[in-house]
C-alpha positions, 0 to 999 in steps of 0.5 A, spaced: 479 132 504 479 125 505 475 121 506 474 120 513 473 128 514 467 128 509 464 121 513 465 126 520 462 132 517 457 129 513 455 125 520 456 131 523 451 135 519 445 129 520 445 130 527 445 137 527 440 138 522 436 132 527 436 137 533 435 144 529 429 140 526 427 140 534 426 149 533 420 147 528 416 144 533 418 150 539 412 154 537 407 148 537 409 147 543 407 153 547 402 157 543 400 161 548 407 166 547 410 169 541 416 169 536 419 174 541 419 171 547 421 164 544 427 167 541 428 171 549 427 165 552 432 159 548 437 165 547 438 167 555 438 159 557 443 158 551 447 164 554 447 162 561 450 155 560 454 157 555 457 162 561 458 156 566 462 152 560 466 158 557 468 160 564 474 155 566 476 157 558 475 164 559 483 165 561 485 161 555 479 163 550 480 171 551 488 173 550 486 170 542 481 174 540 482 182 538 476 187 537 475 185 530 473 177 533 467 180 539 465 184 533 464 178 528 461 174 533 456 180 534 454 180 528 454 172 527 449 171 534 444 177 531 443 174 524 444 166 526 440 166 532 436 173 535 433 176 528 433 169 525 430 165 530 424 171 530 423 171 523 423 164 523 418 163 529 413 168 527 414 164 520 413 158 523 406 160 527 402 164 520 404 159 515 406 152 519 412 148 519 411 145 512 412 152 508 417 155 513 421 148 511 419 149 503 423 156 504 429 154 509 429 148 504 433 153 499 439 154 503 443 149 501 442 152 493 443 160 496 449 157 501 453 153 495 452 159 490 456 163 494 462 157 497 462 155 489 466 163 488 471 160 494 478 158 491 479 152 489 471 150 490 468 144 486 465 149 480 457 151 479 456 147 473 458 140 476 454 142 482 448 143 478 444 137 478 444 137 485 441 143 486 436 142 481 434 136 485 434 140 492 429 145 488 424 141 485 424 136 492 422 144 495 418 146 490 414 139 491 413 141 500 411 147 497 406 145 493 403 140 498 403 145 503 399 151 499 394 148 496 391 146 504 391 155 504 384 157 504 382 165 501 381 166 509 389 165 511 391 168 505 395 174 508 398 169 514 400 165 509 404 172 505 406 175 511 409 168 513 412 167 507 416 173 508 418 173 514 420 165 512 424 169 506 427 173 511 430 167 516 433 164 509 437 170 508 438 172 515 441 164 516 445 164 508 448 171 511 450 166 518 452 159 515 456 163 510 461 167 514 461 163 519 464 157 516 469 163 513 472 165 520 472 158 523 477 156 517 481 163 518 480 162 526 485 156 528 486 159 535 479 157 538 475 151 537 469 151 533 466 148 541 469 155 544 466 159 538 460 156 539 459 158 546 462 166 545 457 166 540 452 164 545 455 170 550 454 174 545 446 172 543 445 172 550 447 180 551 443 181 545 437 177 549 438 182 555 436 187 551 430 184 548 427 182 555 424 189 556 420 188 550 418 181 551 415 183 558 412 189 555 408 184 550 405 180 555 398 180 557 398 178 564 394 173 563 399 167 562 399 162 568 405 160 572 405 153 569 405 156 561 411 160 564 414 154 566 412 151 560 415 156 556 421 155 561 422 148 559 421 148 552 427 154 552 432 150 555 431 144 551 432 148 544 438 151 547 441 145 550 439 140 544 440 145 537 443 152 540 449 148 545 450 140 542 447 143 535 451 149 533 457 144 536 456 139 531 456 144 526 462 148 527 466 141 527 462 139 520 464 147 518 471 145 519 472 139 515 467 140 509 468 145 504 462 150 503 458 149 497 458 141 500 456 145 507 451 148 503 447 141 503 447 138 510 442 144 512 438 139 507 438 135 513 434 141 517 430 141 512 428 133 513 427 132 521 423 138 520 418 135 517 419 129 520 418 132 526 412 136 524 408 128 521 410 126 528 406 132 532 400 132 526 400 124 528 400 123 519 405 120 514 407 124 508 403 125 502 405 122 496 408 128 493 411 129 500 415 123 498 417 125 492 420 130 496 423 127 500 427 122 495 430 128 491 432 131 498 435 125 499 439 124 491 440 132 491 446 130 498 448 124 495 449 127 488 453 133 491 457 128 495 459 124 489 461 130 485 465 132 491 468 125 492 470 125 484 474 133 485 478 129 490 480 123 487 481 128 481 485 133 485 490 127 488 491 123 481 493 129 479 498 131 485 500 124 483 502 125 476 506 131 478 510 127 483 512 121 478 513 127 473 518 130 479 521 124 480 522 122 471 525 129 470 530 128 477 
């Protein structure tokens, strides 16, 4: 892993977490409509161009995956978008952007847990302070989003809460097997694994469109549908097509429990996004928050820079070892 690889993964990672931060802000944008017709509408225009960009590859993209691939990318279109993206949604509207970022905050330490048990991962322990720090910045949004709770928005809060805890584990799932089969699937491009991802998702939408129609109320306008409309193309354009892209490409120059970190990236633009739309600055503890953020990438980076170097001072005894015993 050199260093030109961990820079472009890393600013890979920044601008993908600077366009998902964008899914945050979706529900606040057209309140009129709920999680389901967001995840319906994002997901079928993230379908529809992901077709029109697979369609000149689909010759050379189809003889190189068997039953085993469409299967995986079935499963990763349901936990990383459909189910996820409803429970985030839905997440998003009952608690408020703040706490959903507190929970969805947590991936980096759930995601790096799980890669830390790959071979040849840099081990837990050195990783340690990283993760504590990417803990307590969460705990200190969480903090400062629940004490605004009143005893009156109790239960959106927990029911909130709870579906944000869904989205975590359903995206921990996504991050995590995704990244395995972009490593073992050197025959497909991470932009080509994007867009079949998005053919799936799409199918997946079809599916959920009946239901989505039969919660509407009939009293939406058309210039809410419209809304609706722009606001769907636009994530699915900007996180869904150039967002997933980044990621894949950032999937496949970093190791997962350095993955793990970038998400923190999501996180941040967020809650940037979400100050812009309040129309505030943070709090003080906000910032707090923001800084441990920031030194828990920076640390995570340091430890996996001094494994490297670690790794090629010992190749490089070896070799003059090598060279001392011909």
């Amino acid at each position: 892993m050199s260093n030109n690889k961990v820079l472009e993964g890393v600013a890979c990672g920044i601008g993908a977490g600077a366009l998902w931060g964008l899914v945050f802000l979706a529900p606040e944008l057209v309140p009129e409509f709920g999680p389901l017709h967001l995840t319906v509408g994002r997901y079928l225009f993230y379908g529809v161009f992901s077709v029109l960009l697979i369609a000149p590859l689909w010759r050379r993209v189809m003889p190189k995956l068997s039953r085993r691939e469409w299967i995986a990318l079935g499963w990763l279109a349901f936990a990383g978008n459909i189910f996820y993206y409803v429970l985030l949604s839905s997440a998003v509207r009952l608690g408020g952007i703040a706490m959903t970022s507190l929970v969805i905050g947590f991936l980096p330490v759930a995601v790096t847990i799980v890669g830390s048990r790959d071979q040849g991962a840099v081990p837990l322990r050195q990783l340690a302070p990283s993760l504590a720090l990417c803990v307590l910045g969460a705990l200190c949004i969480g903090a400062e989003a629940l004490s605004g709770a009143t005893s009156a928005s109790i239960v959106e809060q927990s029911a909130g809460l709870l579906c944000a805890i869904g989205a975590l584990v359903s995206w921990t799932c996504y991050a995590v097997w995704n990244s395995r089969w972009l490593t073992k699937l050197r025959q497909v491009s991470g932009h080509e694994w994007n867009l079949l991802t998005g053919v799936m998702t799409c199918a997946q939408a079809l599916l959920l469109l009946p239901f989505a129609l039969a919660f509407s109320d009939g009293s939406h306008s058309a210039a809410a549908w419209t809304q609706l409309a722009g606001v769907s193309a636009g994530v699915a354009v900007l996180a869904s097509i150039t967002g997933n892209a980044l990621w894949n490409r950032m999937s496949r120059l970093l190791p997962l429990t350095l993955v793990g970190q970038m998400i923190l990236f999501e996180t941040l633009f967020a809650l940037i996004y979400g100050f812009v739309w309040e129309q505030r600055l943070p709090t003080p503890l906000e910032t707090v928050a923001f800084t441990l953020v920031f030194l828990s990438v920076v640390s995570c980076l340091g430890v996996h820079r001094k494994a490297q170097s670690s790794l090629l001072d010992h190749s490089g005894g070896d070799a003059v070892a090598s060279e001392g015993k011909s």
